[in-house]
N, C-alpha and C positions, 0 to 999 in steps of 0.2 A: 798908274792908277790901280790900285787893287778893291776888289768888290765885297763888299762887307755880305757876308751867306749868315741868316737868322736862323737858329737850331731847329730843324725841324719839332713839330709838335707832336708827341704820340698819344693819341688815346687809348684809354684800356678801356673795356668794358667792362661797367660791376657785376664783380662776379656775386654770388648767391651763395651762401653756405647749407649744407644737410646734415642730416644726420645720417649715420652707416643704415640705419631702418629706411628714410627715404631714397637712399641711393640704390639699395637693394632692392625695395618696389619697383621704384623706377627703371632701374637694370631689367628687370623681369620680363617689363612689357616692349622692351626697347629691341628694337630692329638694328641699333649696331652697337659695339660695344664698345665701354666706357671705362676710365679706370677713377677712383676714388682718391681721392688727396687731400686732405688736409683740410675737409666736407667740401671742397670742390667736385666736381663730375665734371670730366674732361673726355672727348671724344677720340676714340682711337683710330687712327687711319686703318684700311683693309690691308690684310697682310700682301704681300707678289709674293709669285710661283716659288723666288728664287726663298725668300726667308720659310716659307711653309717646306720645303726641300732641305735646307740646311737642321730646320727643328726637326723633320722627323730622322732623317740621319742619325743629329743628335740621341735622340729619344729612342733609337734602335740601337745605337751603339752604348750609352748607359743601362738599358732593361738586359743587354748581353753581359756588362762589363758587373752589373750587380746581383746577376742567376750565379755567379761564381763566388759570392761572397758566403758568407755564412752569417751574416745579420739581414734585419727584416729591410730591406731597402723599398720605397713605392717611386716608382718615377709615373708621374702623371702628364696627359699633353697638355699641351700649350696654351688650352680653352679652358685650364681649370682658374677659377677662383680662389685666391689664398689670403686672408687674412692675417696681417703682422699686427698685434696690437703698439707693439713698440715702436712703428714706424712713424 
């Protein structure tokens, strides 16, 4: 005798769209950070010790790896804000 299993149901919850001006407001007064998508506002989990360790590494070894170059290179941390329009 095999048991007939009904597909589970999933809900989503509706999301809400913004515009890049409300998310940016909003970002402002926000106590944790959020990334912007598609005028979605989507929360971002706190970073661990081990990924804040790996970035700044990172970020120490590109600000060395481009003091050697001879173009204007900016390596910025990891808290910047960057804006793709094409994304």
């Amino acid at each position: 005798m095999t048991k007939e299993v009904s597909p589970k149901l999933i809900l989503h919850k509706p999301t809400c769209k913004y515009t890049l001006e409300e998310y940016l407001r909003k970002e402002a007064n926000s106590t944790h950070k959020h990334e912007f998508i598609n005028g979605e506002i989507i929360k971002m989990p706190n970073a661990r010790y081990s990924h804040n360790l790996i970035a700044m590494n990172i970020t120490i070894d590109l600000s060395y790896q481009t003091e050697k170059s001879d173009k204007n290179y900016q390596i910025l941390g990891f808290d910047q804000k960057i804006y793709f329009p094409s994304l």
